[in-house]
N, C-alpha and C positions, 0 to 999 in steps of 0.2 A: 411277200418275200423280203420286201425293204422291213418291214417293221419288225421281220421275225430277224435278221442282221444285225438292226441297232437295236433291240431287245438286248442280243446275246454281246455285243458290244459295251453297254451298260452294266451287263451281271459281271461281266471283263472286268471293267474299268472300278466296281464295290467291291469286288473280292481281293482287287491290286489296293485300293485306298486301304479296304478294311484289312491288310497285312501290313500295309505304310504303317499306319496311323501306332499298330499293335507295337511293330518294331520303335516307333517313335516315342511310345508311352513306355518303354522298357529301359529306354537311355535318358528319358527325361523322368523323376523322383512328382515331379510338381503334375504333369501328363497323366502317373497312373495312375495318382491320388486322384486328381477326377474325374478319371473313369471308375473310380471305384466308389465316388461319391454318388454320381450319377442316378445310378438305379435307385437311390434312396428318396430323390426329388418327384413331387408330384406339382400336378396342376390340379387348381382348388376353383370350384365355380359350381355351378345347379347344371341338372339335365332333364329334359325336355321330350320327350315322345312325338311331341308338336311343334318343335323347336328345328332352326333347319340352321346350321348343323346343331342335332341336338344337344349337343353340351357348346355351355357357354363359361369360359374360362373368366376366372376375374386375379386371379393371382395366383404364389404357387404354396406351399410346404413341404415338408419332409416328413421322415417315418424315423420316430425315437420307439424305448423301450422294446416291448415285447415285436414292436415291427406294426401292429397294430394302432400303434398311438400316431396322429396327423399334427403337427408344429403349424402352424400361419398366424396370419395376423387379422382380429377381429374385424378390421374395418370392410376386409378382402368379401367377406362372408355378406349374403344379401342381405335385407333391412325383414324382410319376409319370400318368403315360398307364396308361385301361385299355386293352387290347389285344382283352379279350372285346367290350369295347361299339366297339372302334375308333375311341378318342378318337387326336384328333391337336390336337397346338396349330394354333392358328391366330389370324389378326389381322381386324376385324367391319369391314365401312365399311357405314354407316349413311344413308338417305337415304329420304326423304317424297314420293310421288307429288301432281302439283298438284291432279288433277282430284280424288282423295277422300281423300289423307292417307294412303294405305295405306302402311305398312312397309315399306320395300325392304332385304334386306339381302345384301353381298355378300360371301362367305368368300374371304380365301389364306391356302392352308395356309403354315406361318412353322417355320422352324428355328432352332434353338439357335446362335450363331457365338461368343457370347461371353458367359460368367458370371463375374459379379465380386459373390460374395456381401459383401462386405469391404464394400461403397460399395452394395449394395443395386441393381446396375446388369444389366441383361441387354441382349444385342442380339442381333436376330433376322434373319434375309432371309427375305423374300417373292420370292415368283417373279411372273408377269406384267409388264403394262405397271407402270412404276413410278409411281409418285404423288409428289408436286408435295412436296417436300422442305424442311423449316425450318433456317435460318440457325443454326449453332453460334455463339456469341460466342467471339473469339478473345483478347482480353482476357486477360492473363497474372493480372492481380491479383483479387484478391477482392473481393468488393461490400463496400460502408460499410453500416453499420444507413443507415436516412432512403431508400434507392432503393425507389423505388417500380414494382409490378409485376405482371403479370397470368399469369392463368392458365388453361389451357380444357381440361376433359376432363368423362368421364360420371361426372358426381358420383355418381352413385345406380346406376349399373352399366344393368344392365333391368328395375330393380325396377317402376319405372313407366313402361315404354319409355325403349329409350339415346335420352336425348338430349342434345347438349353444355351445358354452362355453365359460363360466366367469370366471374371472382372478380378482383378487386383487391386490391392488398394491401403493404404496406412490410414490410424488413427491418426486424426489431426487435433481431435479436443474429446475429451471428456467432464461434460459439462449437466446439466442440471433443468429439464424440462416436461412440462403439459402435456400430452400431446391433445392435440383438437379433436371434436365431434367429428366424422366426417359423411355422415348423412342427418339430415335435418327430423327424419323420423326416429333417427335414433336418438334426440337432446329431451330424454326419460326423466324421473326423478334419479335414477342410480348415474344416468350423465352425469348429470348436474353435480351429483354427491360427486363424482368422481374426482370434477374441474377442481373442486374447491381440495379437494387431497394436497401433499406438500410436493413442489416435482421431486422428481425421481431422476438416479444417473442415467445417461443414454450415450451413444459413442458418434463424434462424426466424423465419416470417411471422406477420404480424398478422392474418392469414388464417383463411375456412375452408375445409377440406378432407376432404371426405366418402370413406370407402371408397373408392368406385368412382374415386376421382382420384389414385388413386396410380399413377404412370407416368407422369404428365401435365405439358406442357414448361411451364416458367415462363419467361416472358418480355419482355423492355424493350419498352414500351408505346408506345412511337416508330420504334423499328427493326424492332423485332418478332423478334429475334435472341433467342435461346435461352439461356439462363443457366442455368437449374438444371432438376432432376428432381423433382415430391414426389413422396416416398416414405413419408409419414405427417403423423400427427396427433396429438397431446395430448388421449388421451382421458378419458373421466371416466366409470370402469366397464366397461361392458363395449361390444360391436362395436352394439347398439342405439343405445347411450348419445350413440355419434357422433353418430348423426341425430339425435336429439331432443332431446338437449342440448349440442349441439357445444362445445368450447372453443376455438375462435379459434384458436386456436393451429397450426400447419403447419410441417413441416419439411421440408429438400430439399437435395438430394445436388447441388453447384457441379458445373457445366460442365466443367469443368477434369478430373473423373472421367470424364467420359463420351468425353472426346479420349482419353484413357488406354485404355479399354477398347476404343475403334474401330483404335487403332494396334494392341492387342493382338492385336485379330478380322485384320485385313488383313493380317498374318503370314506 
């Protein structure tokens, strides 16, 4: 009887939140826009049949074009598939039942279409129905330091259940970089070709940006239109260090790459 009381106490208390929050996103412009961004973010990682839990997140993306197309970033993506345990990549959509919170999660298996180690960029397709797709900015020029901007993905991956968060944040420098190998299986002859390339612009935020958000769209907080990728962070030690002592600091691969890579894919 106690559990069947605070059961129905609980579906109370998400049906009162999930009307809060509704009315809250209807007087706040910045609020609805990411609930409406939302559903376009995924989680990017392999699954497992023998994996416990079987999927294993490693970062996030989102859904461009036809809703079919997956945005992340190459490093995110594993070095290889085990074959014994029957990993296969795959893309997470994440979502909370009202009546007691449970988990709900739903896998597409995701293919390779397009690797661009050089800008840190991968695209993927998903099969089934497609999901509800973010606005690319088409905007030929580069953003000024002072634009201000947002960001949504699973900061913390599944460390503590995925769940999304948004971050605000200005351009502080637009500036001119490498990015590094970041698996050792991955330092190929095409690495290598890549390192020696000229850099390329990238943006740094006054932001922070945990692990689990790299992949994840940056974007104008008005339009809701898509500007950049992170693809990292300014860390201070080692991959712990992010979390508990983060530095502010965020970097992210311009839009302008990611039109390049999808003309590439569509070939």
């Amino acid at each position: 009887m106690k559990k069947i009381l605070m059961g129905c106490v609980y579906a109370l208390l998400m049906v009162s939140w999930s009307g809060h929050a509704q009315r809250v996103a209807a007087g706040n412009p910045l609020s609805a826009l990411i609930e409406q961004v939302q559903p376009s973010i995924v989680g990017v990682g392999v699954v497992s049949p023998s994996a416990q839990p079987v999927y294993q997140m490693a970062g996030t993306g989102f859904a461009v074009g036809d809703g079919h197309w997956i945005v992340t970033n190459a490093h995110v993506l594993p070095a290889a598939l085990d074959t014994e345990k029957h990993e296969q990549l795959a893309v997470f959509l994440f979502s909370r039942t009202a009546a007691d919170g449970a988990l709900q999660v739903q896998t597409r298996i995701a293919e390779i279409k397009q690797l661009d180690r050089e800008h840190d960029l991968a695209l993927l397709r998903i099969e089934g129905a497609p999901l509800p797709a973010l606005r690319l900015s088409t905007a030929p020029d580069f953003l000024l330091p002072g634009s201000e901007l947002v960001f949504t993905g699973y900061a913390l991956g599944q460390a503590f259940g995925p769940s999304l968060t948004t971050h605000r944040g200005m351009i502080s420098a637009v500036t001119r970089s490498v990015l590094p190998i970041p698996h050792a299986q991955q330092l190929n002859a095409a690495a290598i070709l890549a390192l020696r390339k000229k850099p390329f612009t990238i943006y740094q935020l006054d932001a922070t940006a945990f692990p689990g958000d790299s992949g994840s769209p940056i974007y104008a907080s008005q339009s809701g239109e898509v500007v950049a990728v992170i693809f990292g962070g300014l860390v201070k030690g080692n991959r712990e260090m992010a979390i508990s002592t983060p530095s502010g600091i965020t970097y992210a691969v311009p839009v302008q790459y990611v039109w390049e890579a999808l003309q590439g894919a569509e070939k």
